[in-house]
C-alpha positions as a Markdown table, in Angstrom:
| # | Residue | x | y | z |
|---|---|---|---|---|
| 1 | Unk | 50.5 | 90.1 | 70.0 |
| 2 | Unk | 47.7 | 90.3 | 67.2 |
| 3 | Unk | 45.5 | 93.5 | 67.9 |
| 4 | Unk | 41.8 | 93.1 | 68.2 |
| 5 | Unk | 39.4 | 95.7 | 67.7 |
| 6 | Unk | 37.4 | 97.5 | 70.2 |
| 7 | Unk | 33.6 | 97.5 | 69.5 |
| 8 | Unk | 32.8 | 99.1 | 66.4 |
| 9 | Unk | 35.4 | 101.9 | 67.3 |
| 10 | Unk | 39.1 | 102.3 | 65.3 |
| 11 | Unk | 40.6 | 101.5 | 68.1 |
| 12 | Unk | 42.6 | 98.1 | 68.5 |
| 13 | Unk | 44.4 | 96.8 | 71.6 |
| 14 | Unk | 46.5 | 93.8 | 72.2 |
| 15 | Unk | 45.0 | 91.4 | 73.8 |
| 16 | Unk | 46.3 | 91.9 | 77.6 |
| 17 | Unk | 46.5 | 95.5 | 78.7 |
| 18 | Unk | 48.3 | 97.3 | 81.7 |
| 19 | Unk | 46.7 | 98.9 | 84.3 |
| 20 | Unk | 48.4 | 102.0 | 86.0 |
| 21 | Unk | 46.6 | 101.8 | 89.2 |
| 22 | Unk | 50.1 | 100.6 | 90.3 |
| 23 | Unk | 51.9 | 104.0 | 89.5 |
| 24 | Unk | 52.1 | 106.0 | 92.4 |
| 25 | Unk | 50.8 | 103.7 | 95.1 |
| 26 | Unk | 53.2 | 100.3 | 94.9 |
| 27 | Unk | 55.5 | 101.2 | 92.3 |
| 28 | Unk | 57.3 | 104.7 | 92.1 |
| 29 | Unk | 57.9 | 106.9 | 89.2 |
| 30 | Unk | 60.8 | 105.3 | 87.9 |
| 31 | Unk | 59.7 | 101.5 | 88.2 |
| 32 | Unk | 56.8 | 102.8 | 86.2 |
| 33 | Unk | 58.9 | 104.3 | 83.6 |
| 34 | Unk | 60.6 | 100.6 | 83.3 |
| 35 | Unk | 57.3 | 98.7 | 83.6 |
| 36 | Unk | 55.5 | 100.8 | 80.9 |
| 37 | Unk | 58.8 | 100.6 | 78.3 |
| 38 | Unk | 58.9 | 96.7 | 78.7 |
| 39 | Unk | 54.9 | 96.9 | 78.4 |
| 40 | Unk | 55.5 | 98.4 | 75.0 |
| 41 | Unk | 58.0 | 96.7 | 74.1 |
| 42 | Unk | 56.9 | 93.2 | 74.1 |
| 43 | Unk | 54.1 | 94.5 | 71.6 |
| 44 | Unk | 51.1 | 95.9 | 74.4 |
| 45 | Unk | 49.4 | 99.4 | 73.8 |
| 46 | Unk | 46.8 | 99.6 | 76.3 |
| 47 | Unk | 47.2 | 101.2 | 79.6 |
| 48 | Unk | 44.4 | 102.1 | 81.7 |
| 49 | Unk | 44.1 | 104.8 | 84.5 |
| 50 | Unk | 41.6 | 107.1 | 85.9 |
| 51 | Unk | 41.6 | 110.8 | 87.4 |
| 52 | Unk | 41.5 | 108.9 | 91.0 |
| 53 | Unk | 44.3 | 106.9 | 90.9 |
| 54 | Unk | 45.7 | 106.7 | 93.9 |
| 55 | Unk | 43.7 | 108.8 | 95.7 |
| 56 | Unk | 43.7 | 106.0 | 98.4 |
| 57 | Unk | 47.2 | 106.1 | 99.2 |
| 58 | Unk | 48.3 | 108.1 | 102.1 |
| 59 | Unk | 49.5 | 111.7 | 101.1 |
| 60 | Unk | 48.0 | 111.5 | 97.5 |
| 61 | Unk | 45.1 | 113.2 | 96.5 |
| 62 | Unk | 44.7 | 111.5 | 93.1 |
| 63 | Unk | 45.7 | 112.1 | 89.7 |
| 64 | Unk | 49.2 | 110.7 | 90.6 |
| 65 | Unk | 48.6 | 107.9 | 87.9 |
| 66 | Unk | 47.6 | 109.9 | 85.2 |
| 67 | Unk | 50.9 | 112.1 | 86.2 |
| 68 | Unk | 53.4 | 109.7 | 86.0 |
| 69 | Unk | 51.7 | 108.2 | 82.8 |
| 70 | Unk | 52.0 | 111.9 | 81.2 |
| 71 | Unk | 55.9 | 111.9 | 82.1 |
| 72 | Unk | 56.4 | 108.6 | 80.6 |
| 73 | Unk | 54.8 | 109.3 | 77.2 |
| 74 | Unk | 56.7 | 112.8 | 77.2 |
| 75 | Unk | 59.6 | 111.1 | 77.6 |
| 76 | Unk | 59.8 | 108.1 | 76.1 |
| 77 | Unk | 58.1 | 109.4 | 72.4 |
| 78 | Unk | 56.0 | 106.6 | 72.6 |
| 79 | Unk | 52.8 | 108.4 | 72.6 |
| 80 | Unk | 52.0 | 107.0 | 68.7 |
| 81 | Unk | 52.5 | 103.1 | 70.0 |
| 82 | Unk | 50.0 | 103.4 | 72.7 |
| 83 | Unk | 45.8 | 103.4 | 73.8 |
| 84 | Unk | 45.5 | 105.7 | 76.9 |
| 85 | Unk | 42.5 | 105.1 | 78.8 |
| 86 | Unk | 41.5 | 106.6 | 81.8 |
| 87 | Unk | 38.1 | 107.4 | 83.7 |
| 88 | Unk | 36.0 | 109.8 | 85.4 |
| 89 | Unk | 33.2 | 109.7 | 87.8 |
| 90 | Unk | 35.0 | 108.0 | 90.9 |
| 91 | Unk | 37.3 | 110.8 | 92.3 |
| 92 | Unk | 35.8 | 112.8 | 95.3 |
| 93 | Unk | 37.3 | 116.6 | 93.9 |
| 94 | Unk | 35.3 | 115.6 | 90.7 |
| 95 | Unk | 32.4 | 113.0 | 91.5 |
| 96 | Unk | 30.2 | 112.6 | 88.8 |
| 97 | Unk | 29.2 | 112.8 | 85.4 |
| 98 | Unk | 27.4 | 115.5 | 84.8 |
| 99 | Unk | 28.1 | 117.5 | 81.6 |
| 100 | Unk | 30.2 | 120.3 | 83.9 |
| 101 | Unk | 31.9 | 117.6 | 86.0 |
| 102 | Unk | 33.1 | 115.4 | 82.7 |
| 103 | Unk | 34.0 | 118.9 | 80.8 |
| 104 | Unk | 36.5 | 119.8 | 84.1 |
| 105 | Unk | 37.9 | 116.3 | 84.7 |
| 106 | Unk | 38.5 | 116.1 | 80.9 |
| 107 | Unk | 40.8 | 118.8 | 81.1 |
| 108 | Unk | 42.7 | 118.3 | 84.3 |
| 109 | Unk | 43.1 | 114.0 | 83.1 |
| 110 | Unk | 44.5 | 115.8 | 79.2 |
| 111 | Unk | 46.7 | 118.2 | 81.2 |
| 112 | Unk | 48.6 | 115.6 | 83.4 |
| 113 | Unk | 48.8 | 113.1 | 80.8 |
| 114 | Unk | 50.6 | 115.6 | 78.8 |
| 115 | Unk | 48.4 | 114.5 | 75.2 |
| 116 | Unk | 45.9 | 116.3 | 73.2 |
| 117 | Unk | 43.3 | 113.9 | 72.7 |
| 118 | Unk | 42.4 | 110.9 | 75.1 |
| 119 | Unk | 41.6 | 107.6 | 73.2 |
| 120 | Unk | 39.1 | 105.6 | 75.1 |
| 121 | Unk | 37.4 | 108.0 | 78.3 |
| 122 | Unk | 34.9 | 106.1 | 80.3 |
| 123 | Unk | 32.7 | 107.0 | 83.0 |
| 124 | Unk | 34.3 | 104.8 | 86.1 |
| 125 | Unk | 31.0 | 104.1 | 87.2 |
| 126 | Unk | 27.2 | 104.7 | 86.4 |
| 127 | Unk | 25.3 | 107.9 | 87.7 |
| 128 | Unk | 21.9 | 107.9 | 88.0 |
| 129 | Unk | 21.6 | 111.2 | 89.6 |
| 130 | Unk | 22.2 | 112.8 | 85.8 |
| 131 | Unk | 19.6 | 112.1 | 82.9 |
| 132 | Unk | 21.8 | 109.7 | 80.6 |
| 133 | Unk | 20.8 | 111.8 | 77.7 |
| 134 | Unk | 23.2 | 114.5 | 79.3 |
| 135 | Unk | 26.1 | 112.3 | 80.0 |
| 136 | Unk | 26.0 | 111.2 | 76.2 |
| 137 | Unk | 26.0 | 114.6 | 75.1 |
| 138 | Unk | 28.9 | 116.2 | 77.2 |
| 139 | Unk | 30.9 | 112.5 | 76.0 |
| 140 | Unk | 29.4 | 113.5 | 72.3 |
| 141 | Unk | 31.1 | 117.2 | 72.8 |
| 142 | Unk | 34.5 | 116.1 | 73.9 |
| 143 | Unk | 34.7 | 114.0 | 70.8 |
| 144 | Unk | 33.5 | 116.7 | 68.2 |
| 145 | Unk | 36.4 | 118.9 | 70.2 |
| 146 | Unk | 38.9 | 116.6 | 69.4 |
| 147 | Unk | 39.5 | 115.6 | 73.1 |
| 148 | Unk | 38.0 | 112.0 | 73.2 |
| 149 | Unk | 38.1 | 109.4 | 70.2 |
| 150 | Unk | 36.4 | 107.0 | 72.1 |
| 151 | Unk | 34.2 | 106.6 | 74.8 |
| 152 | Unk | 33.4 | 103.5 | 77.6 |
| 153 | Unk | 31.8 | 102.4 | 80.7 |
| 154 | Unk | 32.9 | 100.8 | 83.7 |
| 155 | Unk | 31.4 | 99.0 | 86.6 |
| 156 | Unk | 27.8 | 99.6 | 84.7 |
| 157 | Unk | 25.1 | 97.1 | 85.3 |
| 158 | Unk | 22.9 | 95.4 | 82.2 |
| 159 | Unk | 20.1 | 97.5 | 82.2 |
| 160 | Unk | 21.8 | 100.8 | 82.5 |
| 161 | Unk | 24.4 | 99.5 | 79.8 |
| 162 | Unk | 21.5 | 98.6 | 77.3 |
| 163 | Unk | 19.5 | 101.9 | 78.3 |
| 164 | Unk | 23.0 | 103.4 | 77.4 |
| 165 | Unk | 22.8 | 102.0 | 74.4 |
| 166 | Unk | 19.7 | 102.5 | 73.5 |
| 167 | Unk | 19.7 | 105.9 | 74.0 |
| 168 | Unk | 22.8 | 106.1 | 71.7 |
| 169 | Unk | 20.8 | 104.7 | 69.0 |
| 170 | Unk | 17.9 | 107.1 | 69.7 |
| 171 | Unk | 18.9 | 110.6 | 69.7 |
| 172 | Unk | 22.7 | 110.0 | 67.6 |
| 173 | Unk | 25.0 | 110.2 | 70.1 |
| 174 | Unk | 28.5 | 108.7 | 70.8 |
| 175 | Unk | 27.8 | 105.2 | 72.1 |
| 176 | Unk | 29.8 | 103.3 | 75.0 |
| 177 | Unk | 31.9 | 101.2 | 72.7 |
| 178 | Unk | 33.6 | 99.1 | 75.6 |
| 179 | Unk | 32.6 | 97.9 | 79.0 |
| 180 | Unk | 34.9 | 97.5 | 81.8 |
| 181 | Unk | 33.5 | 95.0 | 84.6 |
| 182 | Unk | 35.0 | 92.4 | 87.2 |
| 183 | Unk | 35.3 | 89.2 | 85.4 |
| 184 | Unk | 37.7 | 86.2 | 86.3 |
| 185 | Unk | 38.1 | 82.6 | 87.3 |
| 186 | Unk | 36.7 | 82.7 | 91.1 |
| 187 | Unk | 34.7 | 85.9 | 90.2 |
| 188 | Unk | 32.2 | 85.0 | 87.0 |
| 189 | Unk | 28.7 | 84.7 | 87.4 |
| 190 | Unk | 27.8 | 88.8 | 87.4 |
| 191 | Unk | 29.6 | 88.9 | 84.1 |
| 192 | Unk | 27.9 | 86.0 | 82.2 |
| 193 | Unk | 24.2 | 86.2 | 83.5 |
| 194 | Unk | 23.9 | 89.7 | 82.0 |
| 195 | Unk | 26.7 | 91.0 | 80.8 |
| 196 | Unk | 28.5 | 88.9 | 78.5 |
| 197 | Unk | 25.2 | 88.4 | 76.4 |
| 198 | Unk | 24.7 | 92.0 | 75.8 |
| 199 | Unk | 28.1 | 92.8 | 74.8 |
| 200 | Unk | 28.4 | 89.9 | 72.8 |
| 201 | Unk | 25.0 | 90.8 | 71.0 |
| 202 | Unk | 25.7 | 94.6 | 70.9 |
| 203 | Unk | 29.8 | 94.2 | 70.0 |
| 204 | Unk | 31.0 | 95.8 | 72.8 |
| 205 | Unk | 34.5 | 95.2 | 73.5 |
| 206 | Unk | 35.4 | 94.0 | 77.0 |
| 207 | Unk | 38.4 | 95.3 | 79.7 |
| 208 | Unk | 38.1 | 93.1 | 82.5 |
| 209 | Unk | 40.0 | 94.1 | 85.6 |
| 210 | Unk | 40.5 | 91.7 | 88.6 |
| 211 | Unk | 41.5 | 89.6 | 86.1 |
| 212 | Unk | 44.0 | 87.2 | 88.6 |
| 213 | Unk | 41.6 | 88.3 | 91.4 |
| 214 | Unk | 43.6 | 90.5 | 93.4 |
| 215 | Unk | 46.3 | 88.0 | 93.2 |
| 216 | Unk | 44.4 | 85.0 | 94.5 |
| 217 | Unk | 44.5 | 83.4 | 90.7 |
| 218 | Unk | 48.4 | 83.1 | 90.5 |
| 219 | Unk | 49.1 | 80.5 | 93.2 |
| 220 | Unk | 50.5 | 82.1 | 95.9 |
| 221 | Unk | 48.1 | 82.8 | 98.4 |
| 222 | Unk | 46.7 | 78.9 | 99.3 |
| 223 | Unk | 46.2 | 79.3 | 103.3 |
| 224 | Unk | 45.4 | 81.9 | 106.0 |
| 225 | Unk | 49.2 | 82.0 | 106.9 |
| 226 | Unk | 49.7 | 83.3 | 103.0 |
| 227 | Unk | 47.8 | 86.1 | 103.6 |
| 228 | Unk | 50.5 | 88.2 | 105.6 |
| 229 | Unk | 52.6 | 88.2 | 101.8 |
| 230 | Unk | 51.1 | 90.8 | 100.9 |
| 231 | Unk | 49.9 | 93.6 | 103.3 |
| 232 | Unk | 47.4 | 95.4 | 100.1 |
| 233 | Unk | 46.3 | 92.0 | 99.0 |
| 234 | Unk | 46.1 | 89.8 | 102.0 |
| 235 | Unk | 42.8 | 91.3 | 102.8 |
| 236 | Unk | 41.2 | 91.2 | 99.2 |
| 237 | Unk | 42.1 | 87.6 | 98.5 |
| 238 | Unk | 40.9 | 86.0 | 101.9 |
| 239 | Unk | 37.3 | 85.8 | 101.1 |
| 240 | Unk | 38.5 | 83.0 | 98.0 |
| 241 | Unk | 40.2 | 80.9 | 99.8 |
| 242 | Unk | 37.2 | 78.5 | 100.3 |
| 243 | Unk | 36.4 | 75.0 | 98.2 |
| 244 | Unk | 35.6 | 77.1 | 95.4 |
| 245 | Unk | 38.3 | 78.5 | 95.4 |
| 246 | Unk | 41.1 | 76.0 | 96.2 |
| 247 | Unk | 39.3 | 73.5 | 93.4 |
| 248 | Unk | 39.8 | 76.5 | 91.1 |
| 249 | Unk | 43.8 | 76.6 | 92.1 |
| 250 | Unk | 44.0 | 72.8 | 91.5 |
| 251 | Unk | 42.8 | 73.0 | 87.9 |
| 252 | Unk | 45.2 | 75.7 | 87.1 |
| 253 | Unk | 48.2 | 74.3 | 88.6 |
| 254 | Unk | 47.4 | 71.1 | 86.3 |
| 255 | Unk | 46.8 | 72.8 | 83.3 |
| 256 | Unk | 49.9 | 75.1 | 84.0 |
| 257 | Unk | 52.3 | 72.0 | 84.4 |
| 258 | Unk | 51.3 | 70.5 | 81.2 |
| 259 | Unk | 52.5 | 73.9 | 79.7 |
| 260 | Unk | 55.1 | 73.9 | 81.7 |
| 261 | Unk | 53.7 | 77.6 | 82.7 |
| 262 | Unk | 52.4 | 79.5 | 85.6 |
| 263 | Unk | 48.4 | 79.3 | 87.3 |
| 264 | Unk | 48.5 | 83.1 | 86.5 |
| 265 | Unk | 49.3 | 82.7 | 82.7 |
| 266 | Unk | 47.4 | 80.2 | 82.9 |
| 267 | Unk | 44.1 | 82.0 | 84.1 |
| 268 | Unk | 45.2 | 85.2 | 81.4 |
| 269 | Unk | 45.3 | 82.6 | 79.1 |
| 270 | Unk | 41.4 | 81.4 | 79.5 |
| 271 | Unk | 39.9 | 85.3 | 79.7 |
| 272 | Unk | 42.2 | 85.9 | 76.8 |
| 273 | Unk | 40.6 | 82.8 | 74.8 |
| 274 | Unk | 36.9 | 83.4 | 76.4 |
| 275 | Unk | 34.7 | 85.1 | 73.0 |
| 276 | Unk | 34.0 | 88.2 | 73.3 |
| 277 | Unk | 35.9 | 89.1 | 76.0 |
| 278 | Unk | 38.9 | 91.9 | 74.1 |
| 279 | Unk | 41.5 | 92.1 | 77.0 |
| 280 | Unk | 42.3 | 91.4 | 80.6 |
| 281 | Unk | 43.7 | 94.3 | 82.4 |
| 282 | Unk | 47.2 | 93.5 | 84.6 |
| 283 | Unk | 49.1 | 95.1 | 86.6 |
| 284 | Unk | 52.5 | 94.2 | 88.0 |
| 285 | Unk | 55.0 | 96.0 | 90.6 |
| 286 | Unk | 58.9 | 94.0 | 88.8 |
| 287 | Unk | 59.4 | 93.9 | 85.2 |
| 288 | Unk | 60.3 | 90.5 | 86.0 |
| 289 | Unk | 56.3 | 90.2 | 86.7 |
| 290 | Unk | 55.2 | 92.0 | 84.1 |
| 291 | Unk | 56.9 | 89.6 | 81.3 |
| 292 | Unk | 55.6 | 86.4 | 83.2 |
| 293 | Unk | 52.3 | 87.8 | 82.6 |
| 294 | Unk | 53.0 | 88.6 | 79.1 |
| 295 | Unk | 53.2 | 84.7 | 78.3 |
| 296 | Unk | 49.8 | 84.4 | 78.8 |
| 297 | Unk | 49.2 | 86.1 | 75.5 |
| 298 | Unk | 51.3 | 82.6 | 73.6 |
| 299 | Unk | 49.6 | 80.0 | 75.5 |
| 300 | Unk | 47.1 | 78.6 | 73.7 |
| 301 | Unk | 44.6 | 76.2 | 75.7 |
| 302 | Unk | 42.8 | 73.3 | 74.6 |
| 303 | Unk | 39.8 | 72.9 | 74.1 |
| 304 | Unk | 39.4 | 69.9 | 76.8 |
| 305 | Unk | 41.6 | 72.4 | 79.0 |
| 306 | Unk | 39.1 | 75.5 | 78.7 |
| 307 | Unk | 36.2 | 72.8 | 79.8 |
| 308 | Unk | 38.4 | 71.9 | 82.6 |
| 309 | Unk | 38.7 | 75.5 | 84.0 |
| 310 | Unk | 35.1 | 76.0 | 83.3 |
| 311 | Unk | 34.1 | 73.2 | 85.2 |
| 312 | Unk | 36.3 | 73.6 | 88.0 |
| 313 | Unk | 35.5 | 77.6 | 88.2 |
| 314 | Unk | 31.9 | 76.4 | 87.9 |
């Protein structure tokens, strides 16, 4: 997989990247071991957590993510082939990002990874209750410790983003160098409108999660009765299956079969191909999964093809 860099940072990812959202919640410690080696393995470096992961599940309290992550990379000696990303701002023990919140959840987020210095930290979501000027500077700090090489943003809307950036530019401080927002097939007007030209202008590097829509993108959930598959995604993907939405399946499953390949490579494939856009983030629960989403990183679409998916997803 060829790298691409991230923004104007030193960091460079492959371009599809695994998210550990999955670790803890629907696959246990030692599935993740063998999801994250096979990750690795086939040439990925990118996996993205956060503090909360998977706060939601029954009996966790978050941070189990981050955990499992940490006994992987102590294990494995793999920490030198990998980007570790994770997040603050969304977990309810440390909500936030004000300078003492970010300063606290660094160092709980570096102790159960097991690592020294985080490479890409992003604030999970925006906070308006803090002066921006302050969030910079407590992101500015963790870098000039040695904690942080990188920082990013996630589920931040245009104007905050530019204000973000602006205020970078202003007063010298670290700058978000990668956005992190919704962005796929059935889901990709609130990206475009605003987003996409900012980031493109500003060279942002983008991490779009969602990117198979909860599932809804890889073909198997094409009726109400479908929805029982899955128990944690029925719910999410019943609002797609609409016109939109089915006309959106159709495309794929003929651009798959003329690559004799999957409507979830498929979809990778187009995000993968869309400019400026760095990675897709995935996450499976089999290895078996996993490595079917890794073709989408050797399918090369068409130029006709991409129109079609564009004009179907329209």
């Amino acid at each position: 997989m060829q790298p691409r860099p991230l923004g104007n940072s030193p960091l460079s990812i492959a371009p599809l990247a695994f998210g550990g959202n999955v670790f803890g919640w629907s696959v246990d410690e030692k599935r993740s071991f063998e999801l994250l080696d096979a990750f690795v393995d086939a040439g990925g470096n990118l996996i993205d957590t956060a503090d909360v992961y998977s706060a939601w599940v029954p009996g966790n309290r978050g941070g189990e993510s981050e955990t499992i992550l940490g006994k992987w990379l102590k294990q494995s000696g793999k920490r030198e082939q990998v980007v570790i990303s994770t997040k603050v701002a969304k977990w309810a023990e440390q909500p936030g990002l004000s300078p003492v919140n970010i300063q606290q959840a660094v160092d709980g987020s570096l102790k159960r990874l097991q690592v020294d210095c985080i490479d890409l930290y992003q604030a999970h979501e925006d906070d308006a209750s803090v002066p921006m000027e302050e969030t910079l500077g407590a992101f500015a700090r963790l870098i000039e410790a040695g904690k942080v090489r990188v920082i990013g943003a996630s589920n931040f809307g245009a104007a905050r983003f530019a204000d973000a950036l602006a205020m970078s530019k202003q007063h010298g401080l670290p700058r978000y160098e990668s956005l992190q927002p919704e962005y796929n097939l059935v889901s990709r007007a609130g990206y475009e409108q605003e987003l996409e030209p900012l980031v493109r202008r500003e060279n942002i590097g983008v991490i779009s999660y969602y990117a198979l829509a909860s599932g809804f993108l890889s073909g198997k959930y094409r009726s109400a009765a479908d929805l029982a598959k899955s128990a944690a995604r029925g719910g999410a993907v019943k609002k797609f299956l609409n016109p939109h939405g089915l006309q959106v399946l159709a495309a794929l499953d003929a651009v798959a079969a003329a690559h004799h390949a999957t409507p979830a490579q498929v979809a990778l494939a187009w995000l993968i191909a869309r400019p400026g856009l760095t990675a897709p983030i995935v996450s499976a629960t089999s290895v078996e999964q996993l490595r079917e989403l890794l073709g989408a990183t050797s399918l090369q679409l068409s130029d006709n093809e991409i129109a079609q998916l564009d004009l179907a997803s329209a």
